[in-house]
Every structure is written in C-alpha cells, then in structure tokens.
Biotite code that builds the C-alpha atoms (Angstrom):
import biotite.structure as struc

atoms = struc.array([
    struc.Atom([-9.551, -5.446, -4.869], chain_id="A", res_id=1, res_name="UNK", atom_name="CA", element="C"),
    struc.Atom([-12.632, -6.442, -3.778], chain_id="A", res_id=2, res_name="UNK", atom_name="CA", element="C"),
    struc.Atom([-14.386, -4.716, -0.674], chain_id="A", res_id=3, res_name="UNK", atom_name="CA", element="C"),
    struc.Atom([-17.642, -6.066, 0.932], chain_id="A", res_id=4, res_name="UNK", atom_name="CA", element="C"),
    struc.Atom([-18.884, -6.667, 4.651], chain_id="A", res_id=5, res_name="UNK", atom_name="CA", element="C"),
    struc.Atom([-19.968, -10.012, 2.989], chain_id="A", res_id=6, res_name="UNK", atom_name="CA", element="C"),
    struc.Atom([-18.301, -13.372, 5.018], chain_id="A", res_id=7, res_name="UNK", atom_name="CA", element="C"),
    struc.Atom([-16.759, -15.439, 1.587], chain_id="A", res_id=8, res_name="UNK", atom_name="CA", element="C"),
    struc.Atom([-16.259, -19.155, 2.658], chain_id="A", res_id=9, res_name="UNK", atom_name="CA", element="C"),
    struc.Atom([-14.801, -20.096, -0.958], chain_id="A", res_id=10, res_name="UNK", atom_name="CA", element="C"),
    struc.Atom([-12.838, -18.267, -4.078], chain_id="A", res_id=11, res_name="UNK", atom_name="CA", element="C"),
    struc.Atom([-12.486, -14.253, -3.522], chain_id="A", res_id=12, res_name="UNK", atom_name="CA", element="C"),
    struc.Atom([-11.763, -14.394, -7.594], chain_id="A", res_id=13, res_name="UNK", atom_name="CA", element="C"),
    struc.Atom([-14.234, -12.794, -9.455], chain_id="A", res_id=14, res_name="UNK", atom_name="CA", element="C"),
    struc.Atom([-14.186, -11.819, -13.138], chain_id="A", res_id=15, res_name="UNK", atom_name="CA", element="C"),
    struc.Atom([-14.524, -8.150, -14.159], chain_id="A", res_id=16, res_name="UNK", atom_name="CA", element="C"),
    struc.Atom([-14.033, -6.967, -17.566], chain_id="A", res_id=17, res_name="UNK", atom_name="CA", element="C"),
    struc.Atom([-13.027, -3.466, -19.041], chain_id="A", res_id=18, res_name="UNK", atom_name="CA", element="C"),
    struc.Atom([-13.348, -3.207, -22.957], chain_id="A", res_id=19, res_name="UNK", atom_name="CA", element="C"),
    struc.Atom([-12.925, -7.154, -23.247], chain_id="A", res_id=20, res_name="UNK", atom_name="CA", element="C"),
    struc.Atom([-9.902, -7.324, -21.028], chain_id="A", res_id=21, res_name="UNK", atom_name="CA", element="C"),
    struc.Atom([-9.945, -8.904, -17.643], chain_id="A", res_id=22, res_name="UNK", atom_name="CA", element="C"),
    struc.Atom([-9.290, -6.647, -14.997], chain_id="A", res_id=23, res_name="UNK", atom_name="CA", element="C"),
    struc.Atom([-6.304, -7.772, -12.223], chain_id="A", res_id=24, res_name="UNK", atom_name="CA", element="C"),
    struc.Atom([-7.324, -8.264, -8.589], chain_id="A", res_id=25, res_name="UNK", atom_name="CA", element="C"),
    struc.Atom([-4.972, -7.207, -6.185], chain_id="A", res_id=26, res_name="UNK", atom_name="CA", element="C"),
    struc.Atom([-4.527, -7.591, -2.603], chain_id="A", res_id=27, res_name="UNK", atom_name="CA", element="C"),
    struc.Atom([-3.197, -3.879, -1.795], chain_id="A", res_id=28, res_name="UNK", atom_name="CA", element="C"),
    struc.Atom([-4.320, -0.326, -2.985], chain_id="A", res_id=29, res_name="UNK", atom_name="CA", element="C"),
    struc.Atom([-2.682, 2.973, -2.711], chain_id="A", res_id=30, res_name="UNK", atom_name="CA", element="C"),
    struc.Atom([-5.742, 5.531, -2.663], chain_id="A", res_id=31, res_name="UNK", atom_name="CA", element="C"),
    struc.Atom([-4.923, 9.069, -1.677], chain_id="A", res_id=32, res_name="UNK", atom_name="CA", element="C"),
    struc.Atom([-1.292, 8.364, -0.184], chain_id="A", res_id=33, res_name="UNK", atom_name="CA", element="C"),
    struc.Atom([-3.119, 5.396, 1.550], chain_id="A", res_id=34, res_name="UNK", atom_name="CA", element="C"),
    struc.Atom([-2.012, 2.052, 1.190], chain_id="A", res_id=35, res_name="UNK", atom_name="CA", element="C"),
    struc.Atom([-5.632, -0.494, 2.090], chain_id="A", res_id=36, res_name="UNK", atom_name="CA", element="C"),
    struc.Atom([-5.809, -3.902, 1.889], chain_id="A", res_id=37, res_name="UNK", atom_name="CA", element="C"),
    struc.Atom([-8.410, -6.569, 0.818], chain_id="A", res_id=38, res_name="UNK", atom_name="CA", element="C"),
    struc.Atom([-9.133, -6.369, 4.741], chain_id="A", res_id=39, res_name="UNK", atom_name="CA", element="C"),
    struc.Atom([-9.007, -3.145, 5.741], chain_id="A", res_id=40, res_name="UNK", atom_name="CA", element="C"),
    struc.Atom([-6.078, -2.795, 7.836], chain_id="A", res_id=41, res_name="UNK", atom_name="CA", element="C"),
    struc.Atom([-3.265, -0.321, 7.164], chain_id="A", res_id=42, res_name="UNK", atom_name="CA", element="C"),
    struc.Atom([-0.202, -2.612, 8.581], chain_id="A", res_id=43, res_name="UNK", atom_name="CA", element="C"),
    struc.Atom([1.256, -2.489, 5.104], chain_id="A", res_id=44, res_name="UNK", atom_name="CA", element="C"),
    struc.Atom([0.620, 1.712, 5.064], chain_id="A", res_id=45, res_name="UNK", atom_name="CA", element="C"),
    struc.Atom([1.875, 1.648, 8.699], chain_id="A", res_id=46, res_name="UNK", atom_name="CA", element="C"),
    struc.Atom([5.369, -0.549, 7.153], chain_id="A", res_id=47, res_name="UNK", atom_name="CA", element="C"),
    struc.Atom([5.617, 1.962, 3.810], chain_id="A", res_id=48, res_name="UNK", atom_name="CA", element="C"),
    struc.Atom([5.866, 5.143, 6.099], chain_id="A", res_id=49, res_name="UNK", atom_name="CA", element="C"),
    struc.Atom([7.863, 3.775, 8.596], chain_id="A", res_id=50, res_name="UNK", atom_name="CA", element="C"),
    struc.Atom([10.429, 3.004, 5.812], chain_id="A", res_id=51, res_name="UNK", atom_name="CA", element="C"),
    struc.Atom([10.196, 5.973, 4.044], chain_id="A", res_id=52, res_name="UNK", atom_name="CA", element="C"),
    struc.Atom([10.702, 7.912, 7.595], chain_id="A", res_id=53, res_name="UNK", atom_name="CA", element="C"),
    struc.Atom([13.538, 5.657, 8.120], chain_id="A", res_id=54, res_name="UNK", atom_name="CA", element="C"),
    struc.Atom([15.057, 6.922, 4.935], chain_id="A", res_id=55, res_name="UNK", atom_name="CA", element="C"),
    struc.Atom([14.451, 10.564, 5.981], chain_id="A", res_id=56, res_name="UNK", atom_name="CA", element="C"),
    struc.Atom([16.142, 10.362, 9.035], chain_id="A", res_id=57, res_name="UNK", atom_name="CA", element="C"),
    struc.Atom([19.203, 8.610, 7.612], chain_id="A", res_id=58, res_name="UNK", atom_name="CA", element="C"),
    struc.Atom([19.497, 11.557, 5.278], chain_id="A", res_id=59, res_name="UNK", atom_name="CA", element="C"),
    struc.Atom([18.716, 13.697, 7.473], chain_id="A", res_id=60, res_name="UNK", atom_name="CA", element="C"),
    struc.Atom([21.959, 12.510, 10.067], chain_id="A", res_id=61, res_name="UNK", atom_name="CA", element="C"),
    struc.Atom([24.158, 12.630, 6.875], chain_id="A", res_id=62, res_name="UNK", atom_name="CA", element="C"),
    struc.Atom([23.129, 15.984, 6.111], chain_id="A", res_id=63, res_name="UNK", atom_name="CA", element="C"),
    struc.Atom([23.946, 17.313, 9.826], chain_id="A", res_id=64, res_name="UNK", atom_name="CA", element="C"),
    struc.Atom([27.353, 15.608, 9.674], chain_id="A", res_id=65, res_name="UNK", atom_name="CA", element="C"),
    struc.Atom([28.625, 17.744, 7.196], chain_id="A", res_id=66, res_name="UNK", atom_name="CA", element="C"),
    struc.Atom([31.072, 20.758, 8.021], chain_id="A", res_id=67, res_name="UNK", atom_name="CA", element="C"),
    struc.Atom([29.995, 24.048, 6.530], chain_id="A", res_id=68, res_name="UNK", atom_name="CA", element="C"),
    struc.Atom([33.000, 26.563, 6.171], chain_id="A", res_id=69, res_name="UNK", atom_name="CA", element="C"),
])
C-alpha cells in the first residue's frame, strides 16, 4: 500500500522488489487490529467490526434462549 501526502494525477503502481520478487500492492491493511486503506479512512474497519459485533450479538441471543435445568 502506498502512503504519501503527495497529490498522484496518473498510475499509483509502483515496483518494489524483495529478494527479486515483486512485492503486491494492495488497497487495504490490517495493522494492529486496524483495517487502513490507501486513503486513510477506516469505513472498511468501521464495516469489519460492525459485522463481527453483529455475529456476537446473534450468539449471544442464542445463548440466552437456552433453558438451563
């Protein structure tokens, strides 16, 4: 992913190499538990916890629907 404060009016591709092999460019990171992208906005963090709250609470009401004897 590449981060700058530069303005790019063409191509974002650039060509990095590791040990001869190209390195992939991609548009999202997960750093930390946090999900960046190429611009700096965390709509795609803010749409991975929602889900993964969503989950919770579904399992969560299941849970609480049980009968304990």
């Amino acid at each position: 992913m590449l981060i700058t404060i530069r303005k790019w009016k063409g191509s974002k591709q650039i060509a990095v190499y590791m040990k001869n092999k190209r390195l992939e460019q991609v548009k999202t990171i997960k750093y930390l538990g946090t999900i960046i992208d190429c611009n700096m906005k965390f709509k795609e963090h803010i749409s991975y916890i929602s889900q993964q709250c969503t989950k919770l609470i579904h399992v969560l009401s299941n849970s609480a629907k049980l009968k304990w004897d």
